[in-house]
KEKE-3310 file (N, C-alpha, C; in steps of 0.2 Angstrom, whole numbers, plus 5000, padded with zeros to 4 digits):
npx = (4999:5015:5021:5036:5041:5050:5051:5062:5063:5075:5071:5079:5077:5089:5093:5101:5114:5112:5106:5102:5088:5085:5095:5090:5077:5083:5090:5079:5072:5081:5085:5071:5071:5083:5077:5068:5058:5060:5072:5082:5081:5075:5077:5082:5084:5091:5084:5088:5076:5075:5067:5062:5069:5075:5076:5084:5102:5117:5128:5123:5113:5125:5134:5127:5124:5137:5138:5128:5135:5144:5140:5137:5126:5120:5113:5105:5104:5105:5106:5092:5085:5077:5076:5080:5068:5058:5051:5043:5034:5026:5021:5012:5006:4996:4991:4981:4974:4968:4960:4951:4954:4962:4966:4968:4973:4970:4972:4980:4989:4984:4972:4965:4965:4956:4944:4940:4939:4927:4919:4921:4928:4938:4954:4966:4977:4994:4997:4990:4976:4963:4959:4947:4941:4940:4942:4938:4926:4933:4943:4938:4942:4954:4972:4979:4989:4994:4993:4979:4974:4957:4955:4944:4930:4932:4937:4925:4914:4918:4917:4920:4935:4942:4946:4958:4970:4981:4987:4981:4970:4956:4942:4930:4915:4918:4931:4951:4955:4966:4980:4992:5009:5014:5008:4995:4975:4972:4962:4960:4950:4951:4945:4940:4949:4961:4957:4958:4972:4988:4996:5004:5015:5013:5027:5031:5038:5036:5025:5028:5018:5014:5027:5032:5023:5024:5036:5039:5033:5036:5050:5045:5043:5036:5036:5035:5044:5045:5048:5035:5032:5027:5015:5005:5005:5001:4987:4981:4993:4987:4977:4980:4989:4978:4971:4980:4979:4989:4997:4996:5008:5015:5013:5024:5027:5038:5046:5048:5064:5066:5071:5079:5067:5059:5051:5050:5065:5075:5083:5079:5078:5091:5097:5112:5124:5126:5139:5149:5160:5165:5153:5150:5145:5137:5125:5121:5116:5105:5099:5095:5083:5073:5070:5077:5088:5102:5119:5128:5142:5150:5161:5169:5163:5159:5153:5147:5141:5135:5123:5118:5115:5103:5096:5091:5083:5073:5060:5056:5049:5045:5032:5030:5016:5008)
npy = (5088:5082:5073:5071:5077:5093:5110:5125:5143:5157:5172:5188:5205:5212:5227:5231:5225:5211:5214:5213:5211:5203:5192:5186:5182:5175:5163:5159:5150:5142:5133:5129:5122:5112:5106:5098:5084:5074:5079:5074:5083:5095:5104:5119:5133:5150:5163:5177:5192:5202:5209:5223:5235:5248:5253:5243:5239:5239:5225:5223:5209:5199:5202:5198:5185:5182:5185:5176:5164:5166:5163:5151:5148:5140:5138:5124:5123:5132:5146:5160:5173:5185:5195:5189:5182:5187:5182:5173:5178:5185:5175:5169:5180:5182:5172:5174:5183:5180:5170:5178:5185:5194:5211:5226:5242:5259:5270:5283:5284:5297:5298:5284:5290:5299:5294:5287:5295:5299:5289:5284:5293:5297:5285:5274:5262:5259:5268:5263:5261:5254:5246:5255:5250:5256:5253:5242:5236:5243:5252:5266:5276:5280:5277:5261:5256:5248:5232:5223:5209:5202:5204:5204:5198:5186:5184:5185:5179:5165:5146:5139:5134:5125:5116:5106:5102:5108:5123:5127:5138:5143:5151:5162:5173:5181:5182:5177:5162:5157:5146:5149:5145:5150:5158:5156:5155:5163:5176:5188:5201:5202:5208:5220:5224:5227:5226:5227:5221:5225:5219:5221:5234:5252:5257:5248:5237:5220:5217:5212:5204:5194:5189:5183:5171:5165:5162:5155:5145:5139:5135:5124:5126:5123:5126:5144:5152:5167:5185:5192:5205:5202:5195:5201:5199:5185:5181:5188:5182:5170:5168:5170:5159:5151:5152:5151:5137:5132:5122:5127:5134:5129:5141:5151:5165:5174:5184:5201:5211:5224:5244:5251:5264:5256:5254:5242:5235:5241:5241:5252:5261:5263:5252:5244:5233:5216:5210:5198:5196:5191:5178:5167:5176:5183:5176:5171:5182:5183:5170:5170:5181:5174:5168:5157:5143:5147:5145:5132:5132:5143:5150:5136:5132:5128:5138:5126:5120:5127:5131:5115:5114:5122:5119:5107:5113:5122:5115:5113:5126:5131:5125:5110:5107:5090)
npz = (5096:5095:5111:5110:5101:5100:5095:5100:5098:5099:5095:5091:5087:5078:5084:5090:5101:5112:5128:5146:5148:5136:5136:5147:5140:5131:5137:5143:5135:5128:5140:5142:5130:5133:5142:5140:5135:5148:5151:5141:5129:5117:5102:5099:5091:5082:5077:5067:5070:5057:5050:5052:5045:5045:5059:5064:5069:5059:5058:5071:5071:5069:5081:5089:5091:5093:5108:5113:5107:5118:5129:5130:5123:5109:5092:5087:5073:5058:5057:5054:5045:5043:5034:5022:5018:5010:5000:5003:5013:5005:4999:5008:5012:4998:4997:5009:5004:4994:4998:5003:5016:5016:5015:5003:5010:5011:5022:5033:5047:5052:5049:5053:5068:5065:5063:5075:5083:5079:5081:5095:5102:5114:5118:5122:5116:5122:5113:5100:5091:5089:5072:5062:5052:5040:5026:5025:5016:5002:4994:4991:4980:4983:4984:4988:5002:5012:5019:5025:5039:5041:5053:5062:5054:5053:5067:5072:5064:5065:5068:5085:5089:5095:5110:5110:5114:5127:5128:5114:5102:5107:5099:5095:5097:5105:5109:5107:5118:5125:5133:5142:5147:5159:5165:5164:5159:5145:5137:5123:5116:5098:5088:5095:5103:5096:5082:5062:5057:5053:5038:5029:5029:5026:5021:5015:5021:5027:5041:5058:5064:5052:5048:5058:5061:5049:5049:5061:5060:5047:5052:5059:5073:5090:5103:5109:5119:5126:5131:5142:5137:5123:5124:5120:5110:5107:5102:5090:5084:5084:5078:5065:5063:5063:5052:5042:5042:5051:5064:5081:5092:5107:5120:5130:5143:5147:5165:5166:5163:5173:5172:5184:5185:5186:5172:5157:5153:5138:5123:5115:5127:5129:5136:5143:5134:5138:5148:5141:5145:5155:5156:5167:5176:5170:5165:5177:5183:5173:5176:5188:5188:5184:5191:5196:5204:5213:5209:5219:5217:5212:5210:5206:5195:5177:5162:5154:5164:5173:5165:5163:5176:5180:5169:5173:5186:5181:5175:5186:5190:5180:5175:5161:5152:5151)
capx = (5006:5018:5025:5042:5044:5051:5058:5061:5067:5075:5071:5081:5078:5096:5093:5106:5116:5109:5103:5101:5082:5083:5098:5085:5074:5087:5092:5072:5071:5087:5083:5066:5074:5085:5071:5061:5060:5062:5081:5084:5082:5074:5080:5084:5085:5088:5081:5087:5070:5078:5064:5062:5077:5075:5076:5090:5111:5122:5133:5120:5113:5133:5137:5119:5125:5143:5136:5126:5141:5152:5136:5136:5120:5123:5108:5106:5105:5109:5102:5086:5086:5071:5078:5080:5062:5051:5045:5041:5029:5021:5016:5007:5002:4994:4984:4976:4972:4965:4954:4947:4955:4965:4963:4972:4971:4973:4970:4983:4989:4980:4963:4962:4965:4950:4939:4941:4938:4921:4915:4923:4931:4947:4956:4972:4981:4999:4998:4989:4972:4960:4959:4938:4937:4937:4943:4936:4923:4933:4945:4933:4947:4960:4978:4983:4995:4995:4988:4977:4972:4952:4953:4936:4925:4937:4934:4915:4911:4921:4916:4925:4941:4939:4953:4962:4978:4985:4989:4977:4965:4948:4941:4923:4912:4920:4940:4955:4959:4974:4982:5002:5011:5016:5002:4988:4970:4971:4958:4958:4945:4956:4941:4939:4957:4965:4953:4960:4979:4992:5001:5012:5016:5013:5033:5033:5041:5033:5022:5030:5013:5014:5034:5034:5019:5025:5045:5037:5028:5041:5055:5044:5041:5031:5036:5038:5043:5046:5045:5029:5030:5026:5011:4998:5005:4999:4981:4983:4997:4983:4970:4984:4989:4972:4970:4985:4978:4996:4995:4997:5013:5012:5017:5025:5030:5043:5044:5052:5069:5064:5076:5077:5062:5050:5051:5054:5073:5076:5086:5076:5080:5098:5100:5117:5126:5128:5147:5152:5169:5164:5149:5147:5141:5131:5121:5118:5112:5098:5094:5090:5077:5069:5069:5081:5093:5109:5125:5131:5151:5150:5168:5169:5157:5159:5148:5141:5139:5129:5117:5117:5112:5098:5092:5086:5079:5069:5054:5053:5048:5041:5030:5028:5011:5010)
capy = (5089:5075:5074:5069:5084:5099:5115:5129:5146:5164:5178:5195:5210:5218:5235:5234:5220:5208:5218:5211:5206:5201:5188:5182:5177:5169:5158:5154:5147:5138:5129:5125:5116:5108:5102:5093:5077:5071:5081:5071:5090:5097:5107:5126:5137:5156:5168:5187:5195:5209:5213:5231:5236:5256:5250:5237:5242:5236:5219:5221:5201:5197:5201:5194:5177:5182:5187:5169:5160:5166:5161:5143:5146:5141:5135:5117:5122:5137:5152:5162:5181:5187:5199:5183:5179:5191:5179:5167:5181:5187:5170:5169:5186:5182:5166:5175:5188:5175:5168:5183:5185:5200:5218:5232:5248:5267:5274:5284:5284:5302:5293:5280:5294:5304:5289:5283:5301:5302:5285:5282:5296:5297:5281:5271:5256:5256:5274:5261:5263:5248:5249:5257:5246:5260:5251:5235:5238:5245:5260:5270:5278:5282:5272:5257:5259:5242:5227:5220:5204:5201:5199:5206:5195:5181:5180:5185:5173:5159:5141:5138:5129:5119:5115:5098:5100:5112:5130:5126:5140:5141:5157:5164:5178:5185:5185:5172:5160:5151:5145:5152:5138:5153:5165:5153:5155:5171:5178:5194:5202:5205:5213:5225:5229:5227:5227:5223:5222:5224:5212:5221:5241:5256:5256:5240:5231:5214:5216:5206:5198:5189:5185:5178:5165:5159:5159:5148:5136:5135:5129:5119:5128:5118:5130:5151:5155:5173:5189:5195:5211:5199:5193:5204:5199:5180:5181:5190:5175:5162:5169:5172:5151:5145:5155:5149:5131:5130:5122:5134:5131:5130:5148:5153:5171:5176:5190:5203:5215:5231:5248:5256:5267:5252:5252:5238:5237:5239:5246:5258:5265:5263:5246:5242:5225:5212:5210:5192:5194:5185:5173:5165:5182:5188:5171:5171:5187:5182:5166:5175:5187:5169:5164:5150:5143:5152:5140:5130:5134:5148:5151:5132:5129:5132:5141:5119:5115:5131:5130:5111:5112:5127:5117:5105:5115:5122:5110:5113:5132:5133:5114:5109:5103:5084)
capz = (5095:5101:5116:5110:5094:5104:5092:5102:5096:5101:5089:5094:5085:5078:5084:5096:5104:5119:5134:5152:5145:5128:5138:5149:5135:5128:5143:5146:5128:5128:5145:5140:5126:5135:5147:5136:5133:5154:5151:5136:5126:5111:5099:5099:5086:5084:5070:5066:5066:5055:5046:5050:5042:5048:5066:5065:5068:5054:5063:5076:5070:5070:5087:5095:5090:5097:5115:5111:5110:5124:5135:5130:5119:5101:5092:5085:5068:5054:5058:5048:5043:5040:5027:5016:5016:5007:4995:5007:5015:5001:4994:5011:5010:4993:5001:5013:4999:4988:5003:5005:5022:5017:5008:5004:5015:5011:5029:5038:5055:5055:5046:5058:5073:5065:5062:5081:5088:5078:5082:5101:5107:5117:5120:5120:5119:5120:5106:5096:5091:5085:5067:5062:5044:5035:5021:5024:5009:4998:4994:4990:4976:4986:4982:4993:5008:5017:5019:5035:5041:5041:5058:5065:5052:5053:5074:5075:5061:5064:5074:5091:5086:5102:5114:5111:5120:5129:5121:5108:5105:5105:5094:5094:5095:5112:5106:5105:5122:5126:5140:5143:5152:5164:5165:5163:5155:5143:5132:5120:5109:5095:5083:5097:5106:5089:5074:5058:5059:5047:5037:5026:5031:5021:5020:5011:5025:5031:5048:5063:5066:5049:5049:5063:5060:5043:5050:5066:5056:5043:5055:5064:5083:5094:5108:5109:5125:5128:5135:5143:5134:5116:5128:5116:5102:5104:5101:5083:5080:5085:5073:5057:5061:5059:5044:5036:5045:5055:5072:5085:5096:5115:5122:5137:5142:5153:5167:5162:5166:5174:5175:5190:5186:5183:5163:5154:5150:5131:5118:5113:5130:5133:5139:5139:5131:5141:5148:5140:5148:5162:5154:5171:5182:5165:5166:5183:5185:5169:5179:5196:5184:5181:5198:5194:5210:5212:5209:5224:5220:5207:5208:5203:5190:5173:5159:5152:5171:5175:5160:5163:5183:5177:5164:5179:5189:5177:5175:5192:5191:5173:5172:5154:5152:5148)
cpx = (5010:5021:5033:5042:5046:5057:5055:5066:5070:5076:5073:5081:5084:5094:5097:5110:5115:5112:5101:5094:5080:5088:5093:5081:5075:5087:5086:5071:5075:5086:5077:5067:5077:5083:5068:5064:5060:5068:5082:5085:5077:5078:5078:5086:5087:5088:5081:5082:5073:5074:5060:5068:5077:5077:5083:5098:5114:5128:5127:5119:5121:5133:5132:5123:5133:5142:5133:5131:5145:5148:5136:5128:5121:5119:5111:5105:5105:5104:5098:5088:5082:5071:5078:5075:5057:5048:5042:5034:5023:5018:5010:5001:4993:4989:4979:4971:4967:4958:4949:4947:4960:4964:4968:4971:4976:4973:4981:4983:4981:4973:4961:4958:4957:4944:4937:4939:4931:4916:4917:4925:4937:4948:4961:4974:4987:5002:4995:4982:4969:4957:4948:4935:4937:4938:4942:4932:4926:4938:4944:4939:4954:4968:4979:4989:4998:4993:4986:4973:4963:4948:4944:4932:4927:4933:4927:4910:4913:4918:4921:4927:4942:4949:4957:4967:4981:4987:4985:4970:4959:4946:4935:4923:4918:4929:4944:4955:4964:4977:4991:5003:5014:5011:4995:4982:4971:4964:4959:4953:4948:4952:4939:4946:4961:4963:4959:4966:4982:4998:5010:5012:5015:5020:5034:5036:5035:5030:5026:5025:5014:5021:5033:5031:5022:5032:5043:5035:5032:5049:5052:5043:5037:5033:5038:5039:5049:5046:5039:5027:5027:5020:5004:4998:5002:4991:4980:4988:4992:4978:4976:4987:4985:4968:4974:4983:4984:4993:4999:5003:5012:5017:5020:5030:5033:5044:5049:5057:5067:5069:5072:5071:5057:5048:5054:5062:5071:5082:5084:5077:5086:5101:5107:5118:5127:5136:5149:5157:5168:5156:5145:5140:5134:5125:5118:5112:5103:5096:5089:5083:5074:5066:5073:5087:5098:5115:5127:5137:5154:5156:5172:5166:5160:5152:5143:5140:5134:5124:5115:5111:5105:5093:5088:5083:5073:5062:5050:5049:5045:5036:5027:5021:5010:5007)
cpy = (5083:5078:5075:5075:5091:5105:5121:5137:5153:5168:5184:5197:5212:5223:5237:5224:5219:5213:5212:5208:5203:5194:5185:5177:5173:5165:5154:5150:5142:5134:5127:5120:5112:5103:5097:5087:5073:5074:5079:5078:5089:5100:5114:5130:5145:5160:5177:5190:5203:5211:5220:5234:5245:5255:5246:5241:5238:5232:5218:5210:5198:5197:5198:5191:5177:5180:5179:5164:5159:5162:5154:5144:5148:5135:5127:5118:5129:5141:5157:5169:5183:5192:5194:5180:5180:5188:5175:5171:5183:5182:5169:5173:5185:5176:5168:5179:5183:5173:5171:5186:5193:5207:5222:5241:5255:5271:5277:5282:5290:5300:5291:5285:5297:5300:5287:5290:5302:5295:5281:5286:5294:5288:5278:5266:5257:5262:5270:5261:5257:5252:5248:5251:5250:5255:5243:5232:5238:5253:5266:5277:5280:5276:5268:5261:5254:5238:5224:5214:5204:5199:5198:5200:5190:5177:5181:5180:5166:5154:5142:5134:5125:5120:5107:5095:5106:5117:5132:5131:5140:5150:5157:5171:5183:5186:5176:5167:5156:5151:5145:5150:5144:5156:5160:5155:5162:5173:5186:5193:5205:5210:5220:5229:5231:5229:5223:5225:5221:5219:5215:5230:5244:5257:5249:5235:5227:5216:5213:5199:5190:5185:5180:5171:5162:5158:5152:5140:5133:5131:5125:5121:5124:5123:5137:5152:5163:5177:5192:5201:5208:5197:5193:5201:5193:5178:5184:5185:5170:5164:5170:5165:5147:5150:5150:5140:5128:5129:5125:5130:5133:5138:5149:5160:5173:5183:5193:5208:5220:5234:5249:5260:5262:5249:5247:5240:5234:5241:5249:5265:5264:5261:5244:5234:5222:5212:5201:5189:5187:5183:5172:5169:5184:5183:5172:5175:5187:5175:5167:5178:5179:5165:5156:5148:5146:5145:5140:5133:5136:5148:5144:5126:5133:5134:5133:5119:5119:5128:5121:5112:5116:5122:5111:5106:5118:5121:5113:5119:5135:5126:5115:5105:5098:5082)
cpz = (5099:5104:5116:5106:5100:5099:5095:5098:5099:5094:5090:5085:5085:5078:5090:5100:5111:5124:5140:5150:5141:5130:5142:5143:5132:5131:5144:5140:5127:5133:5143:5136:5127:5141:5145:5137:5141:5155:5145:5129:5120:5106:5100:5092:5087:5075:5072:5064:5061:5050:5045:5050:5045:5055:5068:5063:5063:5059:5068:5078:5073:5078:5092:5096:5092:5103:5114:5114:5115:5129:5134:5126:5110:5098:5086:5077:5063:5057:5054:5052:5041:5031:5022:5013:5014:5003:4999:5009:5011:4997:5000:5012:5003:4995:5004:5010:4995:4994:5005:5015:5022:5014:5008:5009:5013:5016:5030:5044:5058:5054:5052:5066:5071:5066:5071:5085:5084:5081:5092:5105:5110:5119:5117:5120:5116:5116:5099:5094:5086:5077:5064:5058:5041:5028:5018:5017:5006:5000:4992:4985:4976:4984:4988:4996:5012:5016:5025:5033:5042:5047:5063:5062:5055:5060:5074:5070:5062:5071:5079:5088:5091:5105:5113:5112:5124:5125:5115:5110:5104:5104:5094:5093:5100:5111:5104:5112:5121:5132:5139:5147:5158:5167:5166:5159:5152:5136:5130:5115:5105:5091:5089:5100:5099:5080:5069:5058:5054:5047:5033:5026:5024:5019:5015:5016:5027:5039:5053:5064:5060:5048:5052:5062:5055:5046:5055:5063:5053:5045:5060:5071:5084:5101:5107:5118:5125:5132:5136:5139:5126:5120:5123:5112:5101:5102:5092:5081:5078:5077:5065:5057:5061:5055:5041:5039:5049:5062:5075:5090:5103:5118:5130:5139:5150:5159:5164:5168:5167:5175:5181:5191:5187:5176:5161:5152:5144:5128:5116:5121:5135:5137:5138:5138:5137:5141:5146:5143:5152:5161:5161:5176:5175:5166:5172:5185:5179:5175:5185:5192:5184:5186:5199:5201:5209:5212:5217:5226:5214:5206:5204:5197:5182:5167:5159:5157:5173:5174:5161:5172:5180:5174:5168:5182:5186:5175:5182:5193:5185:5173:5165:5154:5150:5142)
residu = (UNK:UNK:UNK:UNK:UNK:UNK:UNK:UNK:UNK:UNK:UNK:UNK:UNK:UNK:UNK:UNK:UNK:UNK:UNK:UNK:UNK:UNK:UNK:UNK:UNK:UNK:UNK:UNK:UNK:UNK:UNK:UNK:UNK:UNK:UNK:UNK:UNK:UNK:UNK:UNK:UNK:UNK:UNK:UNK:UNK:UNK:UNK:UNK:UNK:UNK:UNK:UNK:UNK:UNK:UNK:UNK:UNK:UNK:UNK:UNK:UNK:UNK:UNK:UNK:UNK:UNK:UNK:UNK:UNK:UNK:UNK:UNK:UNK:UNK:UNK:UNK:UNK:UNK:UNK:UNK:UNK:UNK:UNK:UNK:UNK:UNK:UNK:UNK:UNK:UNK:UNK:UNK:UNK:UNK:UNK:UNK:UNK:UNK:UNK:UNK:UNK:UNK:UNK:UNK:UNK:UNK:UNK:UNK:UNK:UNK:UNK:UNK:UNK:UNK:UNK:UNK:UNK:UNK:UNK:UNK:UNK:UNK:UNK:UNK:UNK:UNK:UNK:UNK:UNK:UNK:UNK:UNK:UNK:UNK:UNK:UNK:UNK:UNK:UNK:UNK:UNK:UNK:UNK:UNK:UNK:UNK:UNK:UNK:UNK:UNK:UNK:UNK:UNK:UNK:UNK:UNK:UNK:UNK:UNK:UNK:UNK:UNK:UNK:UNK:UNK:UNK:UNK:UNK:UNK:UNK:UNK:UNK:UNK:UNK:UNK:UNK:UNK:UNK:UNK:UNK:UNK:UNK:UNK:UNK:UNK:UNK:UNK:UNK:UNK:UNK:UNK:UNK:UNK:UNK:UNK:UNK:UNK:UNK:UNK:UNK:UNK:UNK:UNK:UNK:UNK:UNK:UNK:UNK:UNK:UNK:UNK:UNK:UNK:UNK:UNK:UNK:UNK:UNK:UNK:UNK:UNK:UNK:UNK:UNK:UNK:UNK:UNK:UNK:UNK:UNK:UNK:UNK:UNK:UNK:UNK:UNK:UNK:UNK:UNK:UNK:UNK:UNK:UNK:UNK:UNK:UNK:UNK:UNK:UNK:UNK:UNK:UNK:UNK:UNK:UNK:UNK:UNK:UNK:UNK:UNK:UNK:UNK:UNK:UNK:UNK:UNK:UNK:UNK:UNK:UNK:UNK:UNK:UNK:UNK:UNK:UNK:UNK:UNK:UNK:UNK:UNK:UNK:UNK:UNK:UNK:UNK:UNK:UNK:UNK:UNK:UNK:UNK:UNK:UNK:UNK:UNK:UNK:UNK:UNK:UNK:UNK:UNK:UNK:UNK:UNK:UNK:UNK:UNK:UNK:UNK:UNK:UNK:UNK:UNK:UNK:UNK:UNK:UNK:UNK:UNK:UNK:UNK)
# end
């Protein structure tokens, strides 16, 4: 990956307008891109993951990219909608099918449940349950429902992909590695925590795990920096970009907002919008989450000056690997 190429993106979910931590992840991402390069900047991007449409508020996208704006974060070039790119998906989808990386799958949720209680007993991640294979073989008459990614043979047969820069992961019997320029050396066993993972829902809608990887590649990322709560997900991205032969982009994952109880702050549990009125306190209070310095002479700074000083400090507190 070159040194100089830097496209950085923020992808919110419209299922509600920016929250105190989905505004953090914006600010990390944006300042990352404006770090690069020595200061000289990358570029910035942002994309409306809106491709679980049951999940997403009607304007939600609209007002994201409002709240955006008021902060001084308005990306460097048009903005992607996931909802626009079903064909895009499924020619992928069809690749990986053709490769013999993908299959079709008739299992329920309850299936999986029964399968995993005959062959493992109690256990859980998350409410998610690694998927058994039932249908890895074969449908054995039953009608399609989904389609999953091949990840199990994929990782236990495959050569180590070796490490040749930074982030790059290396693949075996034993899971995925990669090193997260916050978090440091990570490994999962994806054919074990995860098993074979779905690409495209029994709903018909698009997975996240495959969006995401064809949208990243297709605008060119070279960095993801996000929320630690997307932390899992990048081990099943690494393995679905050296399927599709995509080079992996360098990751970095963010701390995250906690409420008062401890729980991630979401929308799902009635975080509210960020107050744009006053941009400057809405920013600040994301850069503190980040550990970032507090303004000299806040009262006399404005929004470009903030995100400009931040964006220096930055380096100092995230280091971008050379």
């Amino acid at each position: 990956m070159s040194a100089s190429r830097y496209v950085g993106r923020f992808a919110p979910s419209p299922t509600g307008p920016l929250h105190a931590g989905s505004l953090v992840a914006a600010l990390a991402s944006w300042l990352d891109a404006r770090s690069a390069n020595g200061g000289r900047g990358g570029i910035w991007l942002v994309r409306i993951e809106d491709v679980d449409t049951p999940r997403c508020q009607p304007g939600a996208g609209e007002t994201i990219l409002r709240q955006l704006a008021d902060c001084g974060l308005v990306p460097d070039g048009p903005v992607w909608w996931q909802s626009e790119r079903n064909v895009r998906y499924a020619e992928q989808l069809e690749r990986l099918a053709n490769a013999g990386l993908a299959y079709p799958c008739a299992c329920t949720r309850a299936d999986i449940e029964h399968a995993h209680r005959l062959s493992h007993g109690s256990r859980d991640r998350h409410s998610e349950l690694p998927y058994p294979g039932t249908c890895r073989a074969g449908l054995g008459g039953r009608p399609p429902r989904s389609w999953r990614f091949r990840a199990t043979e994929y990782q236990k047969e495959l050569v180590p992909a070796g490490t040749g820069e930074p982030g790059c992961p290396a693949i075996d019997t034993r899971g995925v590695a990669w090193t997260d320029r916050r978090l440091g050396a990570r490994r999962q066993d994806v054919a074990e925590v995860v098993g074979d993972f779905v690409l495209r829902r029994a709903d018909g809608l698009w997975a996240y795990q495959l969006a995401v990887v064809v949208d990243d590649a297709d605008q060119g990322v070279t960095h993801v920096v996000r929320g630690e709560d997307l932390l899992d997900n990048t081990p099943r991205q690494l393995l679905l970009q050296h399927a599709l032969g995509i080079a992996a982009p360098l990751y970095l994952h963010t701390p995250l907002v906690r409420a008062p109880d401890g729980e991630k702050l979401s929308k799902q549990h009635g975080a509210p919008a960020v107050d744009t009125a006053d941009p400057l306190a809405t920013l600040g209070a994301a850069a503190c989450a980040l550990g970032l310095p507090a303004l000299q002479h806040p009262h006399d700074t404005t929004v470009g000056e903030a995100l400009a000083w931040w964006a220096q400090a930055w380096p100092r507190i995230y280091n971008r690997p050379s």
